[in-house]
C-alpha positions in Angstrom: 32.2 -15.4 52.0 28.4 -16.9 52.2 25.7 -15.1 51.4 22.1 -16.5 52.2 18.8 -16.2 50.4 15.5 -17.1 50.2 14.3 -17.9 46.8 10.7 -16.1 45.8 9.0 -19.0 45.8 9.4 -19.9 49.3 6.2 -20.1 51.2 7.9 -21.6 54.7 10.7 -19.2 55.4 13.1 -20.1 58.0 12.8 -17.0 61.0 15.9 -14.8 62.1 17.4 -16.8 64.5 17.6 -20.0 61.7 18.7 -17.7 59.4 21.2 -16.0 62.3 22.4 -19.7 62.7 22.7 -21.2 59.4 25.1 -17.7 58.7 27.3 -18.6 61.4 27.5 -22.6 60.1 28.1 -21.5 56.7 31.3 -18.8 57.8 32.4 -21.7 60.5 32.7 -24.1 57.7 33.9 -22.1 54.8 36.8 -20.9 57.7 37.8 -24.3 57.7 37.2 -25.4 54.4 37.6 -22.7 51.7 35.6 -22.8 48.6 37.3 -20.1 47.1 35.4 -17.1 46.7 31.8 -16.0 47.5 29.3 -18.9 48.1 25.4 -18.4 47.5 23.3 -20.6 49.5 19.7 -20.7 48.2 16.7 -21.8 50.8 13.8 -23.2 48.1 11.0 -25.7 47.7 11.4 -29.2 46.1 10.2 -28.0 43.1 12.7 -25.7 42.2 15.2 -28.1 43.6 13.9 -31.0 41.4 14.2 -28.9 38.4 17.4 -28.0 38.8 18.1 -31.6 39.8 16.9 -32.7 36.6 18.6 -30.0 34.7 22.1 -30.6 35.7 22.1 -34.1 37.2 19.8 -35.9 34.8 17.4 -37.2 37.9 13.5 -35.6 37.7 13.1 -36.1 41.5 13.4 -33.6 44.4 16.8 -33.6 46.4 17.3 -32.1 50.0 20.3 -30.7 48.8 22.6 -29.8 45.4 26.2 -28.1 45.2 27.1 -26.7 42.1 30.8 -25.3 41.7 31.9 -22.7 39.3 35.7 -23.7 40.1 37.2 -26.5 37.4 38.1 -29.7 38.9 41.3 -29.8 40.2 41.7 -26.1 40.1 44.0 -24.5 42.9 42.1 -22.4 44.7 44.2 -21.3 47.7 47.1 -19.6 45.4 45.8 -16.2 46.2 42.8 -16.5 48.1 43.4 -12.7 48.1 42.4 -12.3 44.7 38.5 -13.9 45.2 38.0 -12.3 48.5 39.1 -8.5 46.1 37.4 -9.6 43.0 34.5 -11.4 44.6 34.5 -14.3 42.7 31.8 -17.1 42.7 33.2 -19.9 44.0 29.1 -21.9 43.8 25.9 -22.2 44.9 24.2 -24.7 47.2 20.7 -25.5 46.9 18.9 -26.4 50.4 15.1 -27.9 49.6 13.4 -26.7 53.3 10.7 -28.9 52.3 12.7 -32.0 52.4 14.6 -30.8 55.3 11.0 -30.6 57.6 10.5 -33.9 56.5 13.7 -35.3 57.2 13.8 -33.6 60.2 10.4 -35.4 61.2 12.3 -38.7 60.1 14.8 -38.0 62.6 13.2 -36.7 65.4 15.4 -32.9 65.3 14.2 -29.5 64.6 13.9 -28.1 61.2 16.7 -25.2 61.8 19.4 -28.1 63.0 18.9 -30.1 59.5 19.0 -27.0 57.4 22.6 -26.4 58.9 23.4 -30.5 58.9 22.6 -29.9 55.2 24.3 -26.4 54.8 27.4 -27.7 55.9 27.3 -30.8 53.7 26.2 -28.9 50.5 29.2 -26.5 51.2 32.2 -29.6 52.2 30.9 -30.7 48.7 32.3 -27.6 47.2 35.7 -27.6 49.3 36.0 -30.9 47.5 34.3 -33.7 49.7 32.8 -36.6 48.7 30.6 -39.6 49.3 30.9 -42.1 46.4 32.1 -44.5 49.0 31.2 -45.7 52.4 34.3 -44.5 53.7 33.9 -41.7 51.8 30.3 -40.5 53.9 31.9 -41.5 56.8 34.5 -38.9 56.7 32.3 -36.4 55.0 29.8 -37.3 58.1 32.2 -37.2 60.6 33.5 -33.8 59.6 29.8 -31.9 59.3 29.3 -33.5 63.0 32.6 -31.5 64.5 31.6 -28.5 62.5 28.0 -28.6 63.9 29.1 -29.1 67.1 28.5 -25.9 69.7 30.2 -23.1 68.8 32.3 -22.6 71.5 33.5 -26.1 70.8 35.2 -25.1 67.4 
């Protein structure tokens, strides 16, 4: 289960049919890739994102995106998926700066509401367990967010 918000000190907030969309990325993803229990996905600034940045990953700069999971390492999660869906456990949160992702999405030449949901679903195949320490790493993780952004009637 995801459930998106918008944190206070948002001044750009995405409109209804971003938010409509990045809701339907998020369930499409977490269908496929199960983070164990309730997600939280937080649309902020780069502020708040660099703070928490700097908190938890010892690097005072602004990010476009940060996972943070409250299941152990190596943890099973699929046991009794049963028992987070009853006791609606936290499984993390993702962090999504919509700062950065304007300005990436100028970079690139797409709309703001498509890199919000390229980095929803990376921020949330962190969480399943993904990974891009590597180059083959990326290319998998990259690969995968492509197939799961692709139209929905693809999937």
């Amino acid at each position: 289960m995801v459930r998106l918000h918008c944190s206070p000190a948002l001044v750009d907030i995405p409109d209804a049919d971003c938010i409509e969309r990045l809701n339907q990325v998020a369930r499409r993803t977490l269908r496929s890739h199960d983070a164990g229990g309730i997600v939280d996905v937080i649309l902020t600034d780069d502020e708040e994102v660099r703070r928490l940045n700097c908190s938890y990953r010892g690097r005072d700069q602004a990010t476009d995106v940060l996972s943070f999971s409250f299941v152990e390492q190596g943890q099973e999660t699929v046991i009794a998926p049963e028992f987070f869906l009853t006791q609606d456990m936290p499984a993390g949160e993702v962090y999504i700066s919509v700062e950065r992702a304007g300005a990436q999405a100028k970079e690139l030449g797409v709309a703001t509401d498509e890199e919000l949901a390229r980095l929803l679903v990376h921020g949330l195949l962190h969480l399943a367990g993904y990974d891009h320490q590597t180059e083959s790493e990326l290319l998998i993780m990259e690969q995968r967010t492509e197939q799961l952004l692709s139209p929905i009637s693809d999937a």
